[in-house]
C-alpha positions as CSV (number, residue, x, y, z in Angstrom):
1,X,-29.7,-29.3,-55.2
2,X,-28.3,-32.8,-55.9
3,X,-25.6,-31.8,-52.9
4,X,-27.9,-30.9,-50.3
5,X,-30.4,-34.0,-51.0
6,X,-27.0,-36.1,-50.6
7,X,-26.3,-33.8,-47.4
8,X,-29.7,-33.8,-45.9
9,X,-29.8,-38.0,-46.4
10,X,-26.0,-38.4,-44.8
11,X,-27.8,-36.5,-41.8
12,X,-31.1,-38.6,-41.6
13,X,-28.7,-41.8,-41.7
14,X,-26.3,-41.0,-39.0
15,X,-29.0,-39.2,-36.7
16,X,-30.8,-43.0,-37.3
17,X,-27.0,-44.7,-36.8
18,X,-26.8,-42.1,-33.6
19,X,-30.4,-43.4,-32.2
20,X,-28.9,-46.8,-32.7
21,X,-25.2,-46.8,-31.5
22,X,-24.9,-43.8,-30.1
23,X,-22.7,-41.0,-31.4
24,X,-18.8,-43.0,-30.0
25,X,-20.8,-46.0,-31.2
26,X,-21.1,-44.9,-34.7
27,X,-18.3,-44.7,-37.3
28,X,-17.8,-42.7,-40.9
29,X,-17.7,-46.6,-41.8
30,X,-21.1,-47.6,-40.6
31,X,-23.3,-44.3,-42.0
32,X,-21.2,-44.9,-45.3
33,X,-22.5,-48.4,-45.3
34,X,-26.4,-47.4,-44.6
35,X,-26.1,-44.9,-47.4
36,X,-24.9,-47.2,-50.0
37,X,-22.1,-45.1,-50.7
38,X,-17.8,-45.1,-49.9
39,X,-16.3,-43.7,-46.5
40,X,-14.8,-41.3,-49.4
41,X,-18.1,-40.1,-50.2
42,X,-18.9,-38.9,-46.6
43,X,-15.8,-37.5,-46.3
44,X,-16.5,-35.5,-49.2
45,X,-19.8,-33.9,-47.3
46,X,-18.0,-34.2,-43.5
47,X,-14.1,-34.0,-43.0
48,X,-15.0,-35.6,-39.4
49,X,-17.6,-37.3,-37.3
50,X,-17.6,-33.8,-35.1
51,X,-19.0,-31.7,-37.9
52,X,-21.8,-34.2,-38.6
53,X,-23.0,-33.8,-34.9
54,X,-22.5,-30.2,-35.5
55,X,-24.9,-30.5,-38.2
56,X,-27.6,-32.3,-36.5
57,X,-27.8,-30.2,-33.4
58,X,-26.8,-26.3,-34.8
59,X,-30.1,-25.8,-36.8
60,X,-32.0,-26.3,-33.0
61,X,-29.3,-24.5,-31.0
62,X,-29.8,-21.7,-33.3
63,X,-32.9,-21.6,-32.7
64,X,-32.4,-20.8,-28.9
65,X,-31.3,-16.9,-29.5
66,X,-34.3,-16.1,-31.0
67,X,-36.2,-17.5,-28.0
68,X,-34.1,-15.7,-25.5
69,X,-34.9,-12.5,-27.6
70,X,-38.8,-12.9,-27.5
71,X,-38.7,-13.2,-24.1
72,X,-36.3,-10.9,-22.8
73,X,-38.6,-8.6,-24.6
74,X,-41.6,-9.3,-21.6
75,X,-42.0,-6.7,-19.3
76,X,-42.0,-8.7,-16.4
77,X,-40.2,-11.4,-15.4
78,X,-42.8,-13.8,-14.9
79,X,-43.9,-13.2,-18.7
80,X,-40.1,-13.6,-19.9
81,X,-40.4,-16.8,-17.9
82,X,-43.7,-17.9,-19.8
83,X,-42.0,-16.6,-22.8
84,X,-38.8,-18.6,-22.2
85,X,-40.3,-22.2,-21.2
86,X,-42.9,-22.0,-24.2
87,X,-40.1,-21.4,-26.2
88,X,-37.8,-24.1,-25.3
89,X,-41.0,-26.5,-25.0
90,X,-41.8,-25.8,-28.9
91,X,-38.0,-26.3,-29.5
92,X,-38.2,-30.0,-27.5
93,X,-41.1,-31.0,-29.3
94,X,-40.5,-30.4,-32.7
95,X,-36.8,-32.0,-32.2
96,X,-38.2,-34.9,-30.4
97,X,-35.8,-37.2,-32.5
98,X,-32.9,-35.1,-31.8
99,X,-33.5,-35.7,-28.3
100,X,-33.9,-38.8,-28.3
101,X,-30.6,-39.8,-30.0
102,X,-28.5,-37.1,-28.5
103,X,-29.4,-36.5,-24.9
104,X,-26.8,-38.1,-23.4
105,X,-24.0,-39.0,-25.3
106,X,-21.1,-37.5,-24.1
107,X,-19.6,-36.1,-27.6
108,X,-22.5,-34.6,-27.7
109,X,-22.2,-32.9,-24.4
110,X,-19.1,-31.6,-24.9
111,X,-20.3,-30.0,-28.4
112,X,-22.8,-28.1,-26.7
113,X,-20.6,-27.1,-24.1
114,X,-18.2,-25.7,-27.0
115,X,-20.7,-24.2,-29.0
116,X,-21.4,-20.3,-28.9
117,X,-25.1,-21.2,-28.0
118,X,-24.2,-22.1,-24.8
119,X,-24.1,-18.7,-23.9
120,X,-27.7,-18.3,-25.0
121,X,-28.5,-21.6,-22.7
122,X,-27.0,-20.2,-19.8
123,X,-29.4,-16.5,-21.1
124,X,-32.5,-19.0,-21.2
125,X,-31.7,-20.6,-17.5
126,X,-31.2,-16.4,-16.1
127,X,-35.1,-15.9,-17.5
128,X,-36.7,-18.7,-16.5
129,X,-35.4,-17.9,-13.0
130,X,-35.8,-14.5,-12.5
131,X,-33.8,-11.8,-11.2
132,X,-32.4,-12.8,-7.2
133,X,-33.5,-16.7,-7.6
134,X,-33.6,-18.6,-4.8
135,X,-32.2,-22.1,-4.1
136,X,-35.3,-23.3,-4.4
137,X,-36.0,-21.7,-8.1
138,X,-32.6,-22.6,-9.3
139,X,-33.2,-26.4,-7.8
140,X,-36.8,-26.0,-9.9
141,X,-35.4,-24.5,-13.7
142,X,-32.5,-27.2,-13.3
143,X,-35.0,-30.0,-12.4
144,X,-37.3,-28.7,-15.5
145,X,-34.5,-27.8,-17.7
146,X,-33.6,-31.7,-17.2
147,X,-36.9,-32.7,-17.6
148,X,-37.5,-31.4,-20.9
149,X,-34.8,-33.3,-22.6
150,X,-35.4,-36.7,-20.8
151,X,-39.0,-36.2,-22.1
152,X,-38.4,-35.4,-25.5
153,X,-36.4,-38.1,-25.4
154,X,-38.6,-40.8,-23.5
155,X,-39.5,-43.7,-25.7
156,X,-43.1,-43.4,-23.1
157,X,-43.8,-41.0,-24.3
158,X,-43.2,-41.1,-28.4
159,X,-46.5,-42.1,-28.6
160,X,-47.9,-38.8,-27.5
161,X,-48.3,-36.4,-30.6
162,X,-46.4,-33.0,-30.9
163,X,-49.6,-31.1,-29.6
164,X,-50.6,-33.6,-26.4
165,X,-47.0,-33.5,-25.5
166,X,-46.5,-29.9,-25.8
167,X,-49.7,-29.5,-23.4
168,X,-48.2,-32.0,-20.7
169,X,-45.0,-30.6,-20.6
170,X,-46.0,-26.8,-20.2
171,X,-48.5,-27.5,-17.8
172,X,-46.4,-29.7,-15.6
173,X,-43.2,-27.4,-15.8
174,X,-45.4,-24.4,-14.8
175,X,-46.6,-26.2,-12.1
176,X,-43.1,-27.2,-11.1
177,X,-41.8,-23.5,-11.2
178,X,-44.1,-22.0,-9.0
C-alpha cells in the first residue's frame, strides 16, 4: 500500500512538473526535488522519464477500447457515432488535467503514436465517420477530434465544471458533425 501511495504521489508531481515545464522540460532531477526524496528513489518507482509518461496517459488510453466497444455495438452508424463522441467527451472531461499538460508535447506524441491504443484511436475516428465518409466528414471528425483535446486543455475554459463542459462540448461537436 505504502508503494503505490509513493507511486501514485511521484505521478501527481511530475503530471504538476509536466503542466509546468513540459514533459523535455522536466527532469528525474526536478520531480525528485518536488517529492522530497533522491533521483535514486524515483528510479526505484520509474527506470526512465518514458515510463512515467506511460503512466500518466495508459489508464485514459485504456479506456478508449471499451468506448470503441460500446459503440461499435449501435445498430446504426449514426448511434455508434453518438456512442463514440459521448464516449471520448466523458474520457476529455474527466482527464481535463491530463490534457492540459500533455496535449502537445511532442514525447508525448510520439508515446501515443507507439502505444497499442493507437489502433483503437484510429477504430474511434472509423465510427465517428461512418462507413464511405466524405471529405467533408473526415475534415469535420478531424476538426472535432482536435477540438476536444485543445478544450480539455484550454485554461478558458478550467473554470467550467465537468458537467457544463461536458454539455458545451457534445452539443457543439454534434453540431459540427452534421
Amino acid at each position: 500500500m505504502a508503494e503505490k501511495r509513493a507511486r501514485e504521489r511521484l505521478l501527481s508531481a511530475a503530471l504538476d512538473l509536466f503542466t509546468e515545464h513540459g514533459v523535455t522540460g522536466t527532469s528525474l532531477q526536478m520531480i525528485a526535488d518536488r517529492l522530497g526524496v533522491t533521483k535514486a528513489a524515483v528510479y526505484h518507482q520509474f527506470p526512465a522519464k518514458e515510463e512515467i509518461v506511460l503512466a500518466v496517459i495508459g489508464p485514459p488510453l485504456a479506456e478508449l477500447a471499451p468506448i470503441a466497444e460500446v459503440a461499435r455495438l449501435r445498430r446504426t452508424p449514426a448511434a455508434r457515432r453518438k456512442a463514440a463522441l459521448t464516449g471520448i467527451i466523458d474520457l476529455v472531461v474527466r482527464n481535463r488535467r491530463i490534457a492540459a499538460a500533455l496535449t502537445f508535447d511532442p514525447m508525448v506524441n510520439q508515446l501515443v503514436r507507439r502505444h497499442p491504443a493507437i489502433g483503437v484511436i484510429e477504430q474511434l475516428q472509423d465510427l465517428l465517420t461512418g462507413p464511405d465518409p466524405d471529405d467533408t466528414t473526415r475534415v469535420a471528425v478531424s476538426l472535432v477530434s482536435g477540438g476536444l483535446m485543445i478544450a480539455g486543455s484550454d485554461p478558458r475554459l478550467a473554470a467550467l465544471d465537468d458537467e457544463t463542459l461536458r454539455d458545451h462540448l457534445l452539443a457543439t461537436a454534434r453540431r459540427a458533425l452534421r
